[in-house]
DOROSE-998020 format. One record per residue (C-alpha): residue number from 0; residue in one letter; x, y, z. Coordinates in pm, 1 decimal, always signed. Layout:
! DOROSE-998020
MARMAR | num | residu | xx | yy | zz
MARMAR | NUM | A | X | Y | Z
...
END
This chain:
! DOROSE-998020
MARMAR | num | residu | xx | yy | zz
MARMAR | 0 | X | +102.8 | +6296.1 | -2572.6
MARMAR | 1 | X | +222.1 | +5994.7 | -2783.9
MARMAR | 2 | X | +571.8 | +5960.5 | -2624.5
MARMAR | 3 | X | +401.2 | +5998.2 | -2234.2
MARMAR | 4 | X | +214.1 | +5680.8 | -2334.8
MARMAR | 5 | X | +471.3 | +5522.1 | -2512.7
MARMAR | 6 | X | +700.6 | +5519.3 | -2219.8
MARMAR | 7 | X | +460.4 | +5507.0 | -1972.2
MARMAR | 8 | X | +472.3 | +5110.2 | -2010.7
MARMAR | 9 | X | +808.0 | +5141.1 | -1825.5
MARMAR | 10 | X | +668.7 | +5261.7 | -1542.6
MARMAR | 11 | X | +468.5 | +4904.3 | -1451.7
MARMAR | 12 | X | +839.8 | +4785.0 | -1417.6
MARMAR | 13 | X | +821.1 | +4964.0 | -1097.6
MARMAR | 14 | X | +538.3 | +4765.7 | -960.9
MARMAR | 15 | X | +653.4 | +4423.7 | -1061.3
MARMAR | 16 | X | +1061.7 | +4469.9 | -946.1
MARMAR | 17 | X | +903.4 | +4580.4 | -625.0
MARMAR | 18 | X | +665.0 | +4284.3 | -604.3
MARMAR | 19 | X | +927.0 | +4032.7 | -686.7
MARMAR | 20 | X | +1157.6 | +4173.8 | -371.5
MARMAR | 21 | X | +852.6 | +4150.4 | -172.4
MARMAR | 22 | X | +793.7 | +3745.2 | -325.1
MARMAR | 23 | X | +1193.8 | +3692.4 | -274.9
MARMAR | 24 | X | +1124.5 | +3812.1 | +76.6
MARMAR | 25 | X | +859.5 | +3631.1 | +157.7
MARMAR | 26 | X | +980.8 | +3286.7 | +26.1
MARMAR | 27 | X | +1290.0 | +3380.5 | +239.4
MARMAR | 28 | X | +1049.2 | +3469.4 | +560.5
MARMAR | 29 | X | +875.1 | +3134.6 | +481.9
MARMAR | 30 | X | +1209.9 | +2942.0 | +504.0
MARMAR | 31 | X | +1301.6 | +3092.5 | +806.0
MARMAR | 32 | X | +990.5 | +3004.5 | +966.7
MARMAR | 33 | X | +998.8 | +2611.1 | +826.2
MARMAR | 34 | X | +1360.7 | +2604.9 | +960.1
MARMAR | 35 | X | +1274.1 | +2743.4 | +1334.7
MARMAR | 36 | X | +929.9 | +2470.1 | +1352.0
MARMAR | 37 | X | +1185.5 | +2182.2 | +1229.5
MARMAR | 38 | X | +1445.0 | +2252.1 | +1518.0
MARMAR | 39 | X | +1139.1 | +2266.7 | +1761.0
MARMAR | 40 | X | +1028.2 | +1912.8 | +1616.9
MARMAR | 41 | X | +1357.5 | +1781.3 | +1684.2
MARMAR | 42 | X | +1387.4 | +1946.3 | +2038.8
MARMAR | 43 | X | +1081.5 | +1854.8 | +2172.4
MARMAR | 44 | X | +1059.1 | +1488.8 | +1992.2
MARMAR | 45 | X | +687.1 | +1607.3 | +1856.1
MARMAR | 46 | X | +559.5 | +1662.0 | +2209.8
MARMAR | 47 | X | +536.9 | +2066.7 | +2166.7
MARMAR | 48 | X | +135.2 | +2121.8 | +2118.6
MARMAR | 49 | X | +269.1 | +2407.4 | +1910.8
MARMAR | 50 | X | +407.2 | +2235.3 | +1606.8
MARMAR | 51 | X | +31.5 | +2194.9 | +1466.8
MARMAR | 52 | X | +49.5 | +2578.4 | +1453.6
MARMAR | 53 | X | +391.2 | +2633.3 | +1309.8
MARMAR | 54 | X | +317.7 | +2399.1 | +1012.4
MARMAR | 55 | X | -14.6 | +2618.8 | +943.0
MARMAR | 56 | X | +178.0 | +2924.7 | +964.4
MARMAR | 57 | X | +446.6 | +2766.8 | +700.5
MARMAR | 58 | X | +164.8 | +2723.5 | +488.3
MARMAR | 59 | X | +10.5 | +3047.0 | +512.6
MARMAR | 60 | X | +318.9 | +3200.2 | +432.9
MARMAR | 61 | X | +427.0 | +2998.7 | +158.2
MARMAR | 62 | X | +61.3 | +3074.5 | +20.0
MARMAR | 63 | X | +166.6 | +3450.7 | +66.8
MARMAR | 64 | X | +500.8 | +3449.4 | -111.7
MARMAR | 65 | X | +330.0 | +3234.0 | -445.0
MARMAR | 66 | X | +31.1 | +3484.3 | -443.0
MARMAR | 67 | X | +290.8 | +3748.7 | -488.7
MARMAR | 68 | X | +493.4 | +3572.3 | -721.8
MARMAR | 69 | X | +178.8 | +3480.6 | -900.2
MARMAR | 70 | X | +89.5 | +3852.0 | -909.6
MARMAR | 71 | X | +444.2 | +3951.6 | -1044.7
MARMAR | 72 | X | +428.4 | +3724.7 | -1329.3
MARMAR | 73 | X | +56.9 | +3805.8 | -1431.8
MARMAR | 74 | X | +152.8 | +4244.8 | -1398.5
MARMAR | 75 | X | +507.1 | +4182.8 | -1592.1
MARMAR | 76 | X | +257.2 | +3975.9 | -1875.2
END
């Protein structure tokens, strides 16, 4: 029963490898999404009413990826 716990520790490395792809892939979604509301700023000279939203949604998604990251660190600890 010793060794099962012993090694069990291990098995948290499952949970935080798989929550730093998902913080990798969300920083990655959130640069995507910055890079797409920049070229609308630039094509529509500011005048799209739908910039407001696309900053927001940056936000909210960059708030996403360091609440995973934050998560990965603190399970890993």
């Amino acid at each position: 029963m010793k060794f099962i716990l012993e090694k069990s520790k291990y098995l948290a490395l499952v949970g935080v490898i798989a929550l730093l792809f998902a913080a990798v892939a969300a920083f990655a979604w959130g640069a995507l999404k910055t890079v797409s509301v920049i070229s609308l700023v630039f094509t529509s000279m500011g005048m799209d009413s739908s910039i407001t939203v696309g900053f927001i949604k940056i936000v909210d998604s960059f708030l996403i990826a360091t609440a995973l990251l934050i998560f990965t660190v603190s399970l890993y600890e």
